[in-house]
C-alpha positions as CSV (number, residue, x, y, z in Angstrom):
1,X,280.6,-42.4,219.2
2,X,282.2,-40.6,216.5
3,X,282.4,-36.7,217.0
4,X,280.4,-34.1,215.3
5,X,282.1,-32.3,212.6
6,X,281.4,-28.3,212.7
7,X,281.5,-28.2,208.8
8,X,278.2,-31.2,208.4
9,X,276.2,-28.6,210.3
10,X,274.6,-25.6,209.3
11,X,274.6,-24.2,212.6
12,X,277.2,-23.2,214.9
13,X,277.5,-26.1,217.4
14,X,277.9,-24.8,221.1
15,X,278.4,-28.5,223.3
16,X,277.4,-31.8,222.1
17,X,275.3,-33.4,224.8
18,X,275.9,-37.3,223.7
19,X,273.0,-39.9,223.5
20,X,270.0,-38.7,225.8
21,X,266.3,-39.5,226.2
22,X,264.5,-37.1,224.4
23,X,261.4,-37.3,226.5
24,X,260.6,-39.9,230.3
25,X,258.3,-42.4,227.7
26,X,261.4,-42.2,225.3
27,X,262.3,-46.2,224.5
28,X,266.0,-45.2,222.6
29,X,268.7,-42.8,223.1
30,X,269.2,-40.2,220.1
31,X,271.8,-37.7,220.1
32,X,271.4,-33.8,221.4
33,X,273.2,-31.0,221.1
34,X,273.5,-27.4,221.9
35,X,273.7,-24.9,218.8
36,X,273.9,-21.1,218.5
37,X,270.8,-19.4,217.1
38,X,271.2,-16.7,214.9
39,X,269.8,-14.4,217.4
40,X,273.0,-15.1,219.5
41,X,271.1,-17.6,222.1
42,X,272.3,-21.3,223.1
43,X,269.3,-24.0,222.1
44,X,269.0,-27.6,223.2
45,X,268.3,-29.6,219.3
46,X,268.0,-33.4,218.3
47,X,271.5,-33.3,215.9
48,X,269.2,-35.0,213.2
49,X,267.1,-32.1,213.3
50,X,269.6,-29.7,212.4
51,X,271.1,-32.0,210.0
52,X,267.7,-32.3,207.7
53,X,267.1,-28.5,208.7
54,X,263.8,-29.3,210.3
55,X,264.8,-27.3,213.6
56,X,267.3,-24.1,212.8
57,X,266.7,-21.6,215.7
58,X,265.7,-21.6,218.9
59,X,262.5,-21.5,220.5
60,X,261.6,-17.7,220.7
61,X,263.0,-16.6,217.4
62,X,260.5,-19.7,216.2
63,X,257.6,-18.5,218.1
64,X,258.1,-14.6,216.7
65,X,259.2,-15.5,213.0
66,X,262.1,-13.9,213.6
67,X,264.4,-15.4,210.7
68,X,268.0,-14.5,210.0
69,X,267.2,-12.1,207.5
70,X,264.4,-10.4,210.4
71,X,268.0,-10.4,212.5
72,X,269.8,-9.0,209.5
73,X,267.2,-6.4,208.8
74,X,266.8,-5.1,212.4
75,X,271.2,-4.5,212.7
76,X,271.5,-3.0,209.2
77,X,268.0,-1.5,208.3
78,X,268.3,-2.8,204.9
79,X,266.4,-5.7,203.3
80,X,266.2,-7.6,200.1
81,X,262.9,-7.6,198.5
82,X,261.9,-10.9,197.7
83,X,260.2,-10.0,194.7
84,X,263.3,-7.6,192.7
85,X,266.1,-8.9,195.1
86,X,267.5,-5.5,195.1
87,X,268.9,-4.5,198.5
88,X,267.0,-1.7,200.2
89,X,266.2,0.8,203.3
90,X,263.7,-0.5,205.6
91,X,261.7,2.8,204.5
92,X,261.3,1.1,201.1
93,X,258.5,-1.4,202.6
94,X,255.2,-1.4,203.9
95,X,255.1,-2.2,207.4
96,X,253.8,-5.6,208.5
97,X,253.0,-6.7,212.1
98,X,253.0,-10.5,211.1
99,X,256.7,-10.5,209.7
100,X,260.1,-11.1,212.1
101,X,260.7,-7.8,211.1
102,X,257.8,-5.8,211.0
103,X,257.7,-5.0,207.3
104,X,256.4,-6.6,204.6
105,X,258.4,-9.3,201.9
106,X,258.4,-7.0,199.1
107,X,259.2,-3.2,198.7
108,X,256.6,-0.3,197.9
109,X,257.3,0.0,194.4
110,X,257.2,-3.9,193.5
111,X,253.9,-4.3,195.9
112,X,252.5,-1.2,193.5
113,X,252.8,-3.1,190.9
114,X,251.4,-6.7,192.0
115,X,248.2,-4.4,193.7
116,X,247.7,-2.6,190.0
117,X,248.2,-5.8,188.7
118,X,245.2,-7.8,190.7
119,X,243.2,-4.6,190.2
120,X,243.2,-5.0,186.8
121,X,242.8,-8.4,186.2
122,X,240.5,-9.3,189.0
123,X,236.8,-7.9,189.0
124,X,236.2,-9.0,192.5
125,X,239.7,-7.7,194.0
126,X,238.7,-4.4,192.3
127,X,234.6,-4.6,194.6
128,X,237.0,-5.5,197.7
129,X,239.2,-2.7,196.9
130,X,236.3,0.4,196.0
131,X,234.5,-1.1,199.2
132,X,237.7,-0.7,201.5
133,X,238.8,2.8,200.2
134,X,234.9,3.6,200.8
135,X,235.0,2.6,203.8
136,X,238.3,4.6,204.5
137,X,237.0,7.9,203.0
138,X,234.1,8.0,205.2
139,X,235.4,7.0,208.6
140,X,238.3,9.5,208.0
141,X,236.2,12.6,206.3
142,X,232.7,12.1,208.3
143,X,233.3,9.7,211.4
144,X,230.8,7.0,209.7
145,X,231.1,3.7,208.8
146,X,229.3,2.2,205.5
147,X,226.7,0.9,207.9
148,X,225.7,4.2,208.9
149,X,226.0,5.6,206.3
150,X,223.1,2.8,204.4
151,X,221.2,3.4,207.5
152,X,221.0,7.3,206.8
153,X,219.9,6.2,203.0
154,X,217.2,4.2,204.2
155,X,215.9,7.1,206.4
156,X,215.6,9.4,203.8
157,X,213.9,6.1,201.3
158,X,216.7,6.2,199.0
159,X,216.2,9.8,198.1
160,X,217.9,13.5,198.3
161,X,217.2,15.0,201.9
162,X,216.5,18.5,199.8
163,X,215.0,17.6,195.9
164,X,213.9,14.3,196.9
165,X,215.2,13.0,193.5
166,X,215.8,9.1,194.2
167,X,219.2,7.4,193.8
168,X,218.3,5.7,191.0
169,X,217.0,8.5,189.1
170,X,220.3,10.1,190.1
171,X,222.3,8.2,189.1
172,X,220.9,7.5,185.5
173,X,220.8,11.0,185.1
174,X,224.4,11.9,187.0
175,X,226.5,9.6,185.2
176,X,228.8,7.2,186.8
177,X,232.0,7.8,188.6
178,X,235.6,8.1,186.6
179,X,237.9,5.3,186.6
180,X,238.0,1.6,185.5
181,X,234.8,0.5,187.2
182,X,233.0,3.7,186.2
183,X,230.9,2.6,189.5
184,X,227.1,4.8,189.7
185,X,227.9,7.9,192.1
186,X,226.0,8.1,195.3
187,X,224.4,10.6,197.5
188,X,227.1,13.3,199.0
189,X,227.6,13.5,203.0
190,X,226.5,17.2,204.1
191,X,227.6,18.0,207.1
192,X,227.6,21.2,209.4
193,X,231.7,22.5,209.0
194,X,231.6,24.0,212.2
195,X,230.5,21.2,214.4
196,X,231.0,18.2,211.7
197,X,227.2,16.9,212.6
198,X,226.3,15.1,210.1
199,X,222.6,16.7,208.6
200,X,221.8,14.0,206.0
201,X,222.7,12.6,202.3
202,X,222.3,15.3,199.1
203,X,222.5,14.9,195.8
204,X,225.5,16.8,193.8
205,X,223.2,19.5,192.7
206,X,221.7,20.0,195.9
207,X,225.6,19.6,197.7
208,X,226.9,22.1,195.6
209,X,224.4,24.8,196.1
210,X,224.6,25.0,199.4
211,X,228.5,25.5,199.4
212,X,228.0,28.1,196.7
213,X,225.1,29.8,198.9
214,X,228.4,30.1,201.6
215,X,226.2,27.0,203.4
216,X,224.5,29.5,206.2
217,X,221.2,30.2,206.6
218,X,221.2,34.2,206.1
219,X,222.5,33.4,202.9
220,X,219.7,30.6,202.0
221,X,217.1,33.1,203.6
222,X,218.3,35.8,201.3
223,X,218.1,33.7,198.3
224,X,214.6,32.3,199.2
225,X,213.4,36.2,199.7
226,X,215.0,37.3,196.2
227,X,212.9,34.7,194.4
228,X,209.7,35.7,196.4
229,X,210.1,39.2,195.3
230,X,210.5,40.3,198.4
231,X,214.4,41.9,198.3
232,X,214.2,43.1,194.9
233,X,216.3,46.1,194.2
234,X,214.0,49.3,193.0
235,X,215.9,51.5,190.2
């Protein structure tokens, strides 16, 4: 049996283990050896395996992804993006729980780009993007998911909790949002700032006047008074 040459391998070979059984029901002998891993452990491998690179690191760093360049990343905090191949800091990249290496293939500025370059071109990516940021702004700003906040439309039958103007009416006469989409605007969240209770779904006209009546009720009550008459001020 002729000896295994270091240089034929791409991996560093630890012991060569000779002709074995590579399972009980195994009818012929094939050749094992042990091999260093990347990671720095020992690994029992079929030599033809490692030959046609079909097996190249042990059996953890296969089960967690973690590659060479995971390895490499982790000791130096730098990585290559795969997408500009320019060699940068680990803070450079999103982070990504499904890599070796927690962060993601490509840096933040080259990602920016492919993002704004799907948004563009892609009318659906664009609905699965406004949809996701929705969803975003009002489980961050108000504690409510799209759901809920559908469910508080329906309540108040589509229209302003104050006016009563409908959405649709609103919307043809408020004008659509800014932006690429230009997507119809919607009914505002009021809430109550000192408790954050949530109070119902106003139009922009509606929103607005409450914040510019300081949104208590002395101030509402005073307003409602001055048009009755009933605060005027005598000369």
């Amino acid at each position: 049996m002729r000896p295994l040459n270091q240089k034929e391998l791409p991996l560093e070979l630890v012991k060569d283990l000779g002709m074995q059984y590579a399972t009980k029901k195994s009818k012929e002998k094939t050749r094992f050896a042990i091999f260093k891993c990347a990671c720095g452990a020992d690994f029992r491998s079929l030599v033809k395996d490692i030959k046609t690179s079909k097996t190249h690191r042990c059996l953890k760093c296969s089960r967690f992804k973690i590659t060479t360049k995971a390895i490499r990343s982790k000791e130096t905090g730098m990585k290559i993006c795969q997408k500009c191949k320019v060699d940068k800091p680990l803070n450079k990249f999103h982070k990504n729980k499904n890599t070796g290496d927690g962060y993601s293939y490509r840096c933040k500025i080259c990602d920016s780009k492919a993002r704004k370059k799907y948004y563009d071109t892609s009318e659906s990516g664009r609905a699965r993007a406004y949809a996701k940021n929705r969803e975003r702004y009002l489980l961050n700003k108000y504690g409510i998911s799209t759901e809920k906040y559908n469910e508080l439309l329906k309540v108040q039958h589509s229209c302003c909790a104050i006016c009563e103007i409908s959405l649709k009416e609103y919307q043809n006469k408020d004008g659509s949002k800014s932006g690429k989409d230009k997507r119809p605007k919607m009914f505002a969240v009021d809430h109550d700032h000192e408790t954050n209770k949530i109070r119902g779904l106003l139009c922009n006209e509606c929103n607005r006047g409450l914040g510019l009546l300081g949104d208590t009720l002395n101030s509402i009550t005073k307003a409602r008074d001055y048009i009755k008459g009933n605060n005027v001020i005598k000369g």
